[in-house]
N, C-alpha and C positions, 0 to 999 in steps of 0.2 A: 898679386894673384897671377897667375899661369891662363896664359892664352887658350883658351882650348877650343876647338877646331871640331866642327864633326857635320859627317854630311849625314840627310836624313830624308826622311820622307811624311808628308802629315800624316797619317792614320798608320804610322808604328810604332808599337807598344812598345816593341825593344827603346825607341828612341826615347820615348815616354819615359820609360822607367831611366834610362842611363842620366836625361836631362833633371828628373828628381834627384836622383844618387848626388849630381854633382850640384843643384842647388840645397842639398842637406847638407852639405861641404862647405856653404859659404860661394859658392859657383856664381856669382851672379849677370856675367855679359859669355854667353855661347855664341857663336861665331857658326851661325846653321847652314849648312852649304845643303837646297833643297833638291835632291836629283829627280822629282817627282815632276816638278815645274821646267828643269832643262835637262832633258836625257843627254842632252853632251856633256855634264857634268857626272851624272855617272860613268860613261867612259873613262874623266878623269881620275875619278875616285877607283876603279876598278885598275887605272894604271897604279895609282898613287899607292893604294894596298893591295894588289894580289887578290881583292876577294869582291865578291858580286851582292852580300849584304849590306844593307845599313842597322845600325847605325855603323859609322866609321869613326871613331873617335881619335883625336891627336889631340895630347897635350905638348904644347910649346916645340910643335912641329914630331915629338915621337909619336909614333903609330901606337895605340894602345891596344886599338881592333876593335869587335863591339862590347856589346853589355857586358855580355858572358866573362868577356874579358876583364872590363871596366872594372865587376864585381868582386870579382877571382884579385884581381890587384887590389880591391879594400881590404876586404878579408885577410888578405897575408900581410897588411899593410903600407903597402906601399905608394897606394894613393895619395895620401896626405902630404909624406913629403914632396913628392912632383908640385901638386897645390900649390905650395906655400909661396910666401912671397920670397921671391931674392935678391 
């Protein structure tokens, strides 16, 4: 299974839902990097993506972006493959 990375914060839903999406995948070890608990991680995550939302998701170090994105990549399919084992 594919490393997947994603910084977040406790009480967001976007995070919520992206962390369902990808344990209805099979997901089952998420790697939470909590910007809530150390705001100097959010700085990193805002260097690391260009963007000042969470969730932030990276599979196997690529940037996927958040939910919106997360989703948008099932949907066309091309979550699954990233997934898989290799």
């Amino acid at each position: 299974m594919a490393k997947i990375t994603m910084y977040t914060t406790a009480v967001c839903p976007y995070c919520i839902n992206a962390k369902r999406l990808l344990n209805s995948k099979g997901v089952t070890e998420i790697d939470e990097i909590r910007v809530d608990l150390a705001p100097h991680l959010r700085e990193e995550m805002m260097e690391r993506s260009g963007r000042r939302t969470v969730p932030q998701i990276y599979i196997d170090g690529q940037h996927i972006g958040g939910f919106d994105d997360l989703r948008a990549l099932d949907l066309a399919g091309g979550l699954d493959p990233l997934l898989a084992v290799k």
